[in-house]
C-alpha positions as CSV (number, residue, x, y, z in Angstrom):
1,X,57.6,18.7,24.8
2,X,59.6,17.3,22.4
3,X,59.6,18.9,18.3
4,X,57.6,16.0,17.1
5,X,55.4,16.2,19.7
6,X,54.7,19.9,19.2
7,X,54.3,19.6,15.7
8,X,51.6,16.9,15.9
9,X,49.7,19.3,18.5
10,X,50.4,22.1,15.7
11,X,48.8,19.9,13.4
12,X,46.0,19.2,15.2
13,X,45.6,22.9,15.9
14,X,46.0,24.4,12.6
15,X,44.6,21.3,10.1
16,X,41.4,23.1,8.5
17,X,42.1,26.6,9.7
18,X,42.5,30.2,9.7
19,X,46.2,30.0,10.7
20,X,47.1,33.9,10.9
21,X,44.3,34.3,13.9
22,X,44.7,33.0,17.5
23,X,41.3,31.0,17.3
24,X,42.3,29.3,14.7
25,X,40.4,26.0,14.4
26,X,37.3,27.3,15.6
27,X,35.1,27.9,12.8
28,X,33.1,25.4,10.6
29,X,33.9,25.5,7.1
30,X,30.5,27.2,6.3
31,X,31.4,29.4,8.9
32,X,34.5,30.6,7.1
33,X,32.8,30.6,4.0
34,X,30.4,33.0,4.9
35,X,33.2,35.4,7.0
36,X,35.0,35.1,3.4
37,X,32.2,35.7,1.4
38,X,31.3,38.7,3.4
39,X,34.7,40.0,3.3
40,X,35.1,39.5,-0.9
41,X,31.3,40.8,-1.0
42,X,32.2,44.1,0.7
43,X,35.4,44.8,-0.7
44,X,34.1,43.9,-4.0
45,X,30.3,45.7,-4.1
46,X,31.9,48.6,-2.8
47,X,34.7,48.4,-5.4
48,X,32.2,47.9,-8.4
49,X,29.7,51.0,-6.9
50,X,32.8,52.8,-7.1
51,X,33.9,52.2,-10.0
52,X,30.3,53.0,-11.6
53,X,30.1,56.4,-9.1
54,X,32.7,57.9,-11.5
55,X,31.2,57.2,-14.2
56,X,28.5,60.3,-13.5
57,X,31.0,63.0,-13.5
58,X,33.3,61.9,-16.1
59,X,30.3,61.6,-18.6
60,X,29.5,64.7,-17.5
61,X,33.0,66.6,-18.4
62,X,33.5,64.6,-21.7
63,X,30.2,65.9,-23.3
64,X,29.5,65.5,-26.6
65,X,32.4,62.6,-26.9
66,X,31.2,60.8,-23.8
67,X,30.0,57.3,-26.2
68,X,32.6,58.0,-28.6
69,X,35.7,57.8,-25.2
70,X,33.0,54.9,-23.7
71,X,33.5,53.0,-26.9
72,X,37.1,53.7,-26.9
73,X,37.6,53.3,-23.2
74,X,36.0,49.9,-23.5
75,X,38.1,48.3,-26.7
76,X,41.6,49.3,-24.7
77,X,40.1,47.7,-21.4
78,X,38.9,44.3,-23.0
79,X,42.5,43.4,-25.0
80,X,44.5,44.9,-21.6
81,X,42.1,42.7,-19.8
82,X,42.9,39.7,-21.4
83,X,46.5,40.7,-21.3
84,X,46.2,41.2,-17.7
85,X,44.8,37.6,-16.8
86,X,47.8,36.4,-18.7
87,X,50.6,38.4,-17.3
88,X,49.0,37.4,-14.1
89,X,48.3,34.0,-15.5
90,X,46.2,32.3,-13.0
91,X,48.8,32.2,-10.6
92,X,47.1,34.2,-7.4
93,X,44.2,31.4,-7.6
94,X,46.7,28.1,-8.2
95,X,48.4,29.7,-4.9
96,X,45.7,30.1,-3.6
97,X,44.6,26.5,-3.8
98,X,48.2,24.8,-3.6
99,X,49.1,27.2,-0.3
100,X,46.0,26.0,1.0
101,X,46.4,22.7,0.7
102,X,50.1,22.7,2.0
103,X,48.4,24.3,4.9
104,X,46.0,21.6,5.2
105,X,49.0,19.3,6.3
106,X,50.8,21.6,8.1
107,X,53.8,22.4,6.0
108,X,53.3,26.1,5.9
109,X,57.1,26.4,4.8
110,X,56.6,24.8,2.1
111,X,53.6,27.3,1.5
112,X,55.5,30.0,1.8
113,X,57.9,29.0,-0.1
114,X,55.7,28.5,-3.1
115,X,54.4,32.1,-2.0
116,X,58.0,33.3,-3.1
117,X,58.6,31.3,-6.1
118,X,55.0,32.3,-7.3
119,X,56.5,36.2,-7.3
120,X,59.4,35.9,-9.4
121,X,57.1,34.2,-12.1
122,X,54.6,36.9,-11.4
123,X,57.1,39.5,-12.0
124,X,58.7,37.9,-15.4
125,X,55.4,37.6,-16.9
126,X,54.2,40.9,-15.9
127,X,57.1,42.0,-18.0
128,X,56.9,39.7,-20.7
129,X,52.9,40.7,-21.4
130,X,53.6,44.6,-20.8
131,X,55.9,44.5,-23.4
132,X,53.5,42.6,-25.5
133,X,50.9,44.8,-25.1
134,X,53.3,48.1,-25.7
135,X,55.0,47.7,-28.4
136,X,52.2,45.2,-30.2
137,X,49.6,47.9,-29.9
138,X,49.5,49.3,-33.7
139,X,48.7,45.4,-34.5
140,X,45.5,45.4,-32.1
141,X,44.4,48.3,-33.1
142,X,41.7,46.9,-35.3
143,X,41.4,50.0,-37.8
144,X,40.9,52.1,-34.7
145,X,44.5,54.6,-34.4
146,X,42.8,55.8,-31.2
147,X,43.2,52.4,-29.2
148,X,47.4,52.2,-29.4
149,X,47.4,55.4,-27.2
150,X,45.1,53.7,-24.7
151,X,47.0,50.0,-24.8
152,X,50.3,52.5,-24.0
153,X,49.1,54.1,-21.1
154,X,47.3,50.6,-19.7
155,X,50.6,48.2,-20.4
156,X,52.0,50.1,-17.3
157,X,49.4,48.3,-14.9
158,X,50.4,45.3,-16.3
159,X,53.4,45.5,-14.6
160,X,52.4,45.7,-11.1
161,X,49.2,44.0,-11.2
162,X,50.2,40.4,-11.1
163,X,52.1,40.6,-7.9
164,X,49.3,42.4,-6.2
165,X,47.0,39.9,-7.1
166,X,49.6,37.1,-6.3
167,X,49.8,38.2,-3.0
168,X,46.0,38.7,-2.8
169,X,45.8,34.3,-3.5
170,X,48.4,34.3,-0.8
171,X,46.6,35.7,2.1
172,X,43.5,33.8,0.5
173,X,45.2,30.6,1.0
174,X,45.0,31.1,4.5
175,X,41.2,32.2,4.2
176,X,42.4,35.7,5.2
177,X,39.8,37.9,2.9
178,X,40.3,40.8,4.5
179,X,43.5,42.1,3.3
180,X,42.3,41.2,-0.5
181,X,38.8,43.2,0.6
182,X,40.6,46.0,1.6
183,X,43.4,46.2,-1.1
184,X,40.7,46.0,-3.3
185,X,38.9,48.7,-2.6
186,X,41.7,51.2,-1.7
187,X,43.3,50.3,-5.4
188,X,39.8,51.4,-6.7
189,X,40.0,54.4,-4.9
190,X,43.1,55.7,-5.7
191,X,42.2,54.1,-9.9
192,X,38.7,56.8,-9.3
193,X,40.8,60.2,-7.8
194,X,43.3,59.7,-10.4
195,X,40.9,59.3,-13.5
196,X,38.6,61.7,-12.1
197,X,41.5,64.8,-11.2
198,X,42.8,64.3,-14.7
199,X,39.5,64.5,-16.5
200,X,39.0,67.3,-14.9
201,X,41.5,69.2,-16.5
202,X,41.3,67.9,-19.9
203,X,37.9,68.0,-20.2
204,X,36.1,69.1,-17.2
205,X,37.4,73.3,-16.9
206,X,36.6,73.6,-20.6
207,X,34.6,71.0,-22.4
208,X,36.8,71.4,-25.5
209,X,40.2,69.2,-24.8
210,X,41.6,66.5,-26.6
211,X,39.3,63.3,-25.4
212,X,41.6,60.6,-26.5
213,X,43.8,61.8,-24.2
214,X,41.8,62.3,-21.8
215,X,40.7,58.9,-22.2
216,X,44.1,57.6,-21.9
217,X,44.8,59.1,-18.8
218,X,41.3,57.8,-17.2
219,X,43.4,54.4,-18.3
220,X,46.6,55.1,-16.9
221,X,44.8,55.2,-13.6
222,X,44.8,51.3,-13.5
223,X,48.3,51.6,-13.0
224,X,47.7,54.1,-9.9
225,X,45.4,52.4,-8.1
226,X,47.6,48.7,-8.5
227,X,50.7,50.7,-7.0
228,X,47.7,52.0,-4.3
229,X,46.5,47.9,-3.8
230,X,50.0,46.8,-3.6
231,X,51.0,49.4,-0.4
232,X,48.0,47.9,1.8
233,X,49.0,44.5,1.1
234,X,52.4,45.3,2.1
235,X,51.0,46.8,5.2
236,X,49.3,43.6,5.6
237,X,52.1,41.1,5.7
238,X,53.9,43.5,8.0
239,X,51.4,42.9,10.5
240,X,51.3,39.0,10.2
241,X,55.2,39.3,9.5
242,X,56.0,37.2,13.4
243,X,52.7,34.4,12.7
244,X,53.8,33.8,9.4
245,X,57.6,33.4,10.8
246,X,56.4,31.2,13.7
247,X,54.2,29.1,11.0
248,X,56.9,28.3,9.2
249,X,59.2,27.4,12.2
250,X,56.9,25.1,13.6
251,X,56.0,23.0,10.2
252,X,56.3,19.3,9.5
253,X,58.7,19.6,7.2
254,X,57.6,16.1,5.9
255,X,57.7,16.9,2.4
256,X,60.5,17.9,0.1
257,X,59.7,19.6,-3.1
258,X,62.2,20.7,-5.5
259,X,62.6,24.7,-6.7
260,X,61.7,23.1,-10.4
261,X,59.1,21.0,-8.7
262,X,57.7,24.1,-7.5
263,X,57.6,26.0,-10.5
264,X,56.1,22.9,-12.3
265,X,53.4,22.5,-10.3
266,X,52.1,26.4,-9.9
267,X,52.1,26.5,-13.7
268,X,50.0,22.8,-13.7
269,X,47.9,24.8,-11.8
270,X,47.4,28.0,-13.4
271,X,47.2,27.6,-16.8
272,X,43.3,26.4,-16.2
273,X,43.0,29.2,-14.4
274,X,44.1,31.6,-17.1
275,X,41.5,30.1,-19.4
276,X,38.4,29.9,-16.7
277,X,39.6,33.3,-15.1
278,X,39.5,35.2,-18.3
279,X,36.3,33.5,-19.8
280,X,33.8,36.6,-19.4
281,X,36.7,38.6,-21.3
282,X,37.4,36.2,-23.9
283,X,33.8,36.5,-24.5
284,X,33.4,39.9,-25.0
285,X,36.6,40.2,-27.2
286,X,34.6,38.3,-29.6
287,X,31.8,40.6,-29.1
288,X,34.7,43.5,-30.0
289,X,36.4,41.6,-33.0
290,X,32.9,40.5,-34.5
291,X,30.1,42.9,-33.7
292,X,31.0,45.9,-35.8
293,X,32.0,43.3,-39.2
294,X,28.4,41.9,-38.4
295,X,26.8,44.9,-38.3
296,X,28.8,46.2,-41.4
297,X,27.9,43.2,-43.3
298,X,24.1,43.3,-42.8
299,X,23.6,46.9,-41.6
300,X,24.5,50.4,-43.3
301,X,24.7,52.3,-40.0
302,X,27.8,54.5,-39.8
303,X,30.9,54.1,-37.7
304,X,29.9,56.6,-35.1
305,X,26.5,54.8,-34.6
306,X,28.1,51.5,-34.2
307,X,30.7,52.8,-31.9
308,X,28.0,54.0,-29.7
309,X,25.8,50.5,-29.9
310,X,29.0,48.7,-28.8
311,X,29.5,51.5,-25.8
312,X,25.6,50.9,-24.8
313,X,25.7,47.3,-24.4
314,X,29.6,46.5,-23.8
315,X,30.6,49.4,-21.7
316,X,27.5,51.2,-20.0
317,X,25.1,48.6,-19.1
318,X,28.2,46.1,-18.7
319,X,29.6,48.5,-16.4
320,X,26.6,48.5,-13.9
321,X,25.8,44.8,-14.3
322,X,28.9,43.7,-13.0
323,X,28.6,45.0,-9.5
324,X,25.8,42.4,-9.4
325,X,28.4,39.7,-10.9
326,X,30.8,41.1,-8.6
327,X,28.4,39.1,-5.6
328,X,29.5,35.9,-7.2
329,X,32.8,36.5,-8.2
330,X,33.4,37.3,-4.5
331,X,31.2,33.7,-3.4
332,X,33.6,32.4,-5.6
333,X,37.6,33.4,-4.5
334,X,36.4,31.9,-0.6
335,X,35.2,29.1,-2.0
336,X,38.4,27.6,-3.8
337,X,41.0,27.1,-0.7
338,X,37.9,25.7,1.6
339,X,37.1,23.1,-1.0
340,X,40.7,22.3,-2.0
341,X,41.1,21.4,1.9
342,X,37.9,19.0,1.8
343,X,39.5,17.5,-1.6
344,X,43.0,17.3,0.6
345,X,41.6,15.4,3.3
346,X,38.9,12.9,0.7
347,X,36.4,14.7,2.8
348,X,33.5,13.8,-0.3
349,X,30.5,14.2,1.8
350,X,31.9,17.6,3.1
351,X,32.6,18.9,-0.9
352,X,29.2,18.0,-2.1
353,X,27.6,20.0,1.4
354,X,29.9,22.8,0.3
355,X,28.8,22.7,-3.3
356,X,25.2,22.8,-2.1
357,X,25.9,25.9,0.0
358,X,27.9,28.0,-2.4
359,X,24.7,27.5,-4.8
360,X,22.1,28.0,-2.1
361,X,24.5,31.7,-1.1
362,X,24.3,32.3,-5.0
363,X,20.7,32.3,-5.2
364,X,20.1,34.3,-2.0
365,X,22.4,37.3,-3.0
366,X,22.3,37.4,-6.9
367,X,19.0,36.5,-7.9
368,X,16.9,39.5,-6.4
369,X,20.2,41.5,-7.1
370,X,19.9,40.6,-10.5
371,X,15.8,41.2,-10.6
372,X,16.6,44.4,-8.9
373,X,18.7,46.1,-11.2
374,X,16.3,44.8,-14.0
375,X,13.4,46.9,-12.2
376,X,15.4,49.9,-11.7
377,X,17.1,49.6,-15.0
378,X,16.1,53.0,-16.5
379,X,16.8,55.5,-13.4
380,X,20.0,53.5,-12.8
381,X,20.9,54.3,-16.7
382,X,19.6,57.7,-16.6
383,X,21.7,58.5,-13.4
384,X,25.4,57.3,-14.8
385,X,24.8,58.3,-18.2
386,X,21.5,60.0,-19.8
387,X,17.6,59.3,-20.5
388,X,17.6,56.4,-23.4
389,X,15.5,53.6,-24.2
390,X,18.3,51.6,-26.0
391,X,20.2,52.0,-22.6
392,X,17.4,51.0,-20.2
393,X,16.3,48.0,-22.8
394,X,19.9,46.0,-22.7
395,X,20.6,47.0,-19.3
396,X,17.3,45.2,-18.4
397,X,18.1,42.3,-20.3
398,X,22.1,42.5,-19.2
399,X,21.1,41.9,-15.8
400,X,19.0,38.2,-16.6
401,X,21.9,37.4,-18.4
402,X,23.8,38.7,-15.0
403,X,22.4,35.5,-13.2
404,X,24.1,32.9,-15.9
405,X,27.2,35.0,-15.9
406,X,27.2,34.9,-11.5
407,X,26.4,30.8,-11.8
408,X,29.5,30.3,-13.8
409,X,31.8,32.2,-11.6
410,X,31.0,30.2,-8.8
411,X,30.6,26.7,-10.0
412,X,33.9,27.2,-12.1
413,X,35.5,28.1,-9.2
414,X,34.3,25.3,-7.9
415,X,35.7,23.3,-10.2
416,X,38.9,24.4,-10.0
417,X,38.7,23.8,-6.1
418,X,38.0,20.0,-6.5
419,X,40.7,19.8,-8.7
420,X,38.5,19.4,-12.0
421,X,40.7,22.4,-13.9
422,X,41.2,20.4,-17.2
423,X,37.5,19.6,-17.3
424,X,36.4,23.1,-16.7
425,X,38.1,24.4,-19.4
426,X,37.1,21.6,-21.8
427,X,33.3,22.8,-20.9
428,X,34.1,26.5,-21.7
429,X,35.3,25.7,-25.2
430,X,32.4,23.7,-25.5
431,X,30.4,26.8,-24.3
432,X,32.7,29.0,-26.9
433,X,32.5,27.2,-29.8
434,X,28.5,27.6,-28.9
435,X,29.0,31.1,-29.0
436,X,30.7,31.3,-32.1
437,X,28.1,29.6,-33.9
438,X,24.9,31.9,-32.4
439,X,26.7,35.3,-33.1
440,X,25.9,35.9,-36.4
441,X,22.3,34.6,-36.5
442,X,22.0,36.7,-32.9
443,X,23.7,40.1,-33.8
444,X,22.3,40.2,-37.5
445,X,18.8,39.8,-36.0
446,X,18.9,41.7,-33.0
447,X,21.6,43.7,-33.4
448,X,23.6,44.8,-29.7
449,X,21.2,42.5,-27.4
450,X,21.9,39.7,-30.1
451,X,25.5,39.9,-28.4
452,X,24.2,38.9,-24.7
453,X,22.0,36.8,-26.5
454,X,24.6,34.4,-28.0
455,X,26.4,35.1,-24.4
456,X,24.0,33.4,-22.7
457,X,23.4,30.5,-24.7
458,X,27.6,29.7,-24.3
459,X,27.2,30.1,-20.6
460,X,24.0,28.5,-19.9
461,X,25.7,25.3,-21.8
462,X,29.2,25.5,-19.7
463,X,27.1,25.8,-16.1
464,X,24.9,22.7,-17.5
465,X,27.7,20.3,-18.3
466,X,29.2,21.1,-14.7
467,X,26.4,21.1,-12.6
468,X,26.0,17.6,-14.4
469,X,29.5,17.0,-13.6
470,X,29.4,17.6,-10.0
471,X,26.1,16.1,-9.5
472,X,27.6,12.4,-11.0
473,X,30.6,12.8,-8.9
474,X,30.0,14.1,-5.7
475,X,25.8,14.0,-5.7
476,X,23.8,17.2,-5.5
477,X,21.4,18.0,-2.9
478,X,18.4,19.4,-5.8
479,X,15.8,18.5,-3.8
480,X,17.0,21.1,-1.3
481,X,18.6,23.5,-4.3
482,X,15.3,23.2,-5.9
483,X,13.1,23.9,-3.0
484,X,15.4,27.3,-1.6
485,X,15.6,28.3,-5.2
486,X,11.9,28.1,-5.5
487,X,11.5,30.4,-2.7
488,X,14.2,33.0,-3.9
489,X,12.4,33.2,-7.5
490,X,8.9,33.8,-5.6
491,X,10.2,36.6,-3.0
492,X,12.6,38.2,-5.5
493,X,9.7,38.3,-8.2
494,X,7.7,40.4,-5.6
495,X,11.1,42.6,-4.8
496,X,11.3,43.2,-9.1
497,X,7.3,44.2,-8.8
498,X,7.2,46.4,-5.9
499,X,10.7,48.1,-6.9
500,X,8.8,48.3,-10.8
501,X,5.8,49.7,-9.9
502,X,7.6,52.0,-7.1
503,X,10.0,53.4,-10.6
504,X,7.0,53.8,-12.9
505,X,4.6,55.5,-10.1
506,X,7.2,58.0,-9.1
507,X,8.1,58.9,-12.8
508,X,4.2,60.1,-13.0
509,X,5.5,62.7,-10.8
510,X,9.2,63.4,-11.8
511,X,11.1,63.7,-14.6
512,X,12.9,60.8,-15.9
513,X,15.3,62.9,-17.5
514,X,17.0,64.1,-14.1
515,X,19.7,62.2,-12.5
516,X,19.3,63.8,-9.3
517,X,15.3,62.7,-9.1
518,X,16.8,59.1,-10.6
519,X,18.7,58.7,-7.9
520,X,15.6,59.5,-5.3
521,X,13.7,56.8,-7.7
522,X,16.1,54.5,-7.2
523,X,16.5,55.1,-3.3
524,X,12.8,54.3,-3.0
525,X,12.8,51.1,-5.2
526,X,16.2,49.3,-3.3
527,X,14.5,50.4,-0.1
528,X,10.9,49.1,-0.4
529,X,11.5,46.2,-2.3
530,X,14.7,45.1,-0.2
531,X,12.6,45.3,2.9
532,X,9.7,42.9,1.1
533,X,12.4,40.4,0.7
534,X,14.5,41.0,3.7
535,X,10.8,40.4,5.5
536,X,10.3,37.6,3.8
537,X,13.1,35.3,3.6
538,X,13.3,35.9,7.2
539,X,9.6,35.3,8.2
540,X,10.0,32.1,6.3
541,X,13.1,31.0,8.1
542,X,15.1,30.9,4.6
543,X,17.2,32.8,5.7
544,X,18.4,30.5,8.4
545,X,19.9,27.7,5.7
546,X,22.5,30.6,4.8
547,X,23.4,32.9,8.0
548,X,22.0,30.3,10.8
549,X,21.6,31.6,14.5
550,X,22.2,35.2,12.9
551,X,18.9,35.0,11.5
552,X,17.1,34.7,14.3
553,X,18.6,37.5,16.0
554,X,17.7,40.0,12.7
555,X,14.1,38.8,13.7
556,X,13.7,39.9,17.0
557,X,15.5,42.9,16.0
558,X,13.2,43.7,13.5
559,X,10.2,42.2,15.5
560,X,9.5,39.6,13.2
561,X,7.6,36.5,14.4
């Protein structure tokens, strides 16, 4: 066989694939979407439930200063955060997309070779922002001394994280979800043992140690667990070291694209994705920079109060609602490189199917996940921190606001896999500037819920003017979105009122005050109400229009008719 020959039958092999596997080719695109989504879901619920696991102990050893380190744990998080998304500055997802579409046409060199170009402007920004964030700390401080010892300890992540997460958009350009699943997860894990060791022994043996620092160190742990991330990805492209090696060999080699080429187009790429990626955080750092001069200006509570307001609603309940975001968030990383290919190949009618789908898998998994927290809202509170009202309240109302917050992340995403980047970001200054102008009125009248009120209302506004978007361009299949979303509302609403009445009928009998009969509360609710819906959207053959032949096979398992 001659090399063109063999490249046209590598073509035809790998065009709309999972390259790194030997049945590549096989799977349909929904297919791959779901195997993706399971992967991201997994890595990423069990990630989140990690990461709020901790949180029970390390309230425990900080005591009396447990909101007070909250509050301060939470203002060094959001500015690293937004440091973090632009040290890493959208580049894993424009990767992602562009390595993707390279694939697409079967020049995987050329791939790769963005792969590599990617990491040395991965590395220079990672510098550039830890430096930033370093020595600039006494200037974000915002009247609080405590918060330049955090932004030390958390400018180290900053460092590493960006080529963890470049490499992450690497594998994910060739739909590989596992490695970013697992990496994911064992970066949490190591992030936990560290925080958890070293507030221990500040604050744990005695009760009485100096919290800030102990704070700092629970910080510092980001850095741990990146350097933890970082070894299983390495272990990762060991193993695919010979595919990706043959891949390359046995490209087109059709196009040639400069080195300044390159770099142009990852950053053409990426700066939407800074913007989009980091929207949830840009929206809370106005929540940070705003809240407490509202509150000031229309309140006379005292510092300490509003320092534990801001850890209720921006920290505690923001904590356990996003390992119901984290559902979408995952939806959302495997659906960029699928829809980039259909956008590669003009496939229309195949992006607007795919569009459909990712909103139909959207409304299976976060809607009664959102509902569900909602119903267990005050054991799940009383488990990672303490008995309180307040808490329960805007942890309730957190996780409707969840469900805006979830549709965003996914139809953003999708936005950016058709291509539409500018666009997107045009609708989330839109949404913004609506933000801006509800968070006086909201956080003077309702004080920390006014916050997720005004939150909302900038959200709700972005996901309407891209829904529109998407529908004019590409057409919208609502009489079949409407119909499945129907049915989802109906049997998660029973799921909220069975798990609901489950919580308040067992708290006749226990006390809400114990974490250990919260947890039993909650173990009751997820299992009674999961199985009304799991019964359900199975016995109505809903089910089907996400997981197909699967579903059928959960019925006769489960002897459903």
């Amino acid at each position: 066989m001659d090399k063109q020959s063999e490249m046209d039958n590598s073509e035809s092999l790998y065009m709309g694939s999972q390259p790194l596997r030997d049945n590549s080719g096989k799977s349909s695109s929904k297919a791959k979407m779901l195997e993706g989504s399971a992967w991201m879901t997994a890595g990423s619920i069990f990630s989140r439930i990690l990461g709020a696991i901790y949180i029970i102990p390390w309230v425990i050893w900080f005591g009396v200063y447990s909101d007070q380190a909250n509050a301060l744990f939470t203002k060094g998080y959001n500015i690293y955060s937004f440091f973090l998304i632009a040290a890493i500055a959208g580049i894993p997802s424009a990767i992602s997309k562009q390595v993707s579409h390279y694939n697409a046409i079967n020049e995987f060199a050329l791939g790769q070779r963005l792969y590599k170009r990617g990491l040395l402007l991965s590395v220079g920004t990672g510098i550039i922002c830890a430096a930033i964030l370093y020595f600039g700390a006494p200037f974000l401080k915002d009247g609080d001394p405590n918060v330049i010892t955090v932004l030390h300890a958390l400018a180290w992540a900053v460092l590493v994280i960006p080529t963890m997460s470049l490499t992450r958009g690497f594998f994910q350009g060739y739909q590989e979800m596992g490695p970013s699943a697992v990496s994911q997860f064992i970066e949490q894990l190591a992030r936990v043992i560290y925080m958890l060791t070293t507030a221990y022994f500040i604050m744990g043996k005695s009760g009485q140690g100096d919290w800030v620092y102990g704070v700092s160190q629970s910080t510092f742990a980001a850095f741990i667990g990146a350097l933890g991330g970082l070894l299983v990805l390495g272990i990762y492209f060991i193993k695919y070291r010979k595919r990706l090696s043959y891949l390359s060999q046995h490209s087109a080699n059709e196009l040639v694209v400069s080195t300044s080429t390159l770099y142009k187009e990852i950053i053409a790429q990426a700066v939407p994705f800074i913007i989009i990626g980091s929207a949830i955080t840009i929206f809370q750092l106005i929540d940070q920079y705003t809240f407490f001069r509202i509150m000031n200006a229309v309140s006379d509570y005292s510092t300490a109060v509003l320092n534990n307001m801001y850890a209720i609603f921006a920290f505690n309940a923001n904590k356990l609602v996003m390992i119901v975001i984290s559902l979408a968030s995952a939806m959302a990383v495997t659906s960029v490189p699928i829809l980039s290919e259909a956008k590669t190949r003009g496939d229309r009618a195949e992006i607007s199917r795919q569009v459909t789908d990712s909103i139909l898998l959207f409304a299976f998994l976060m809607i009664p996940a959102a509902l569900g927290m909602a119903a267990v809202a005050q054991p799940a509170y009383t488990l990672f921190y303490h008995l309180s009202d307040v808490g329960t309240a805007i942890l309730q109302f957190n996780s409707y606001v969840a469900i805006v917050l979830g549709l965003f992340t996914v139809i953003s995403a999708i936005m950016q896999g058709i291509g539409e980047n500018v666009l997107a970001v045009k609708y989330f200054c839109v949404g913004m500037i609506v933000k801006f102008i509800f968070q006086f009125p909201m956080v003077a009248l309702f004080s920390a819920v006014g916050s997720l009120i005004s939150t909302a209302i900038g959200f709700m506004v972005v996901n309407w003017l891209i829904l529109r978007h998407i529908n004019l361009e590409y057409g919208l299949d609502y009489r079949r979105i409407n119909t499945f979303i129907g049915k989802i509302i109906t049997y998660a609403f029973g799921t909220f009122l069975i798990a609901m009445v489950v919580t308040n009928g067992l708290y006749i009998v226990m006390d809400p005050a114990s974490k250990v009969q919260s947890l039993l509360v909650i173990a009751a609710a997820v299992v009674l109400g999961g199985a009304f819906y799991l019964y359900f959207v199975l016995k109505s053959r809903l089910a089907d229009e996400i997981v197909g032949a699967r579903a059928a096979g959960l019925r006769r398992m489960l002897r459903i008719s």
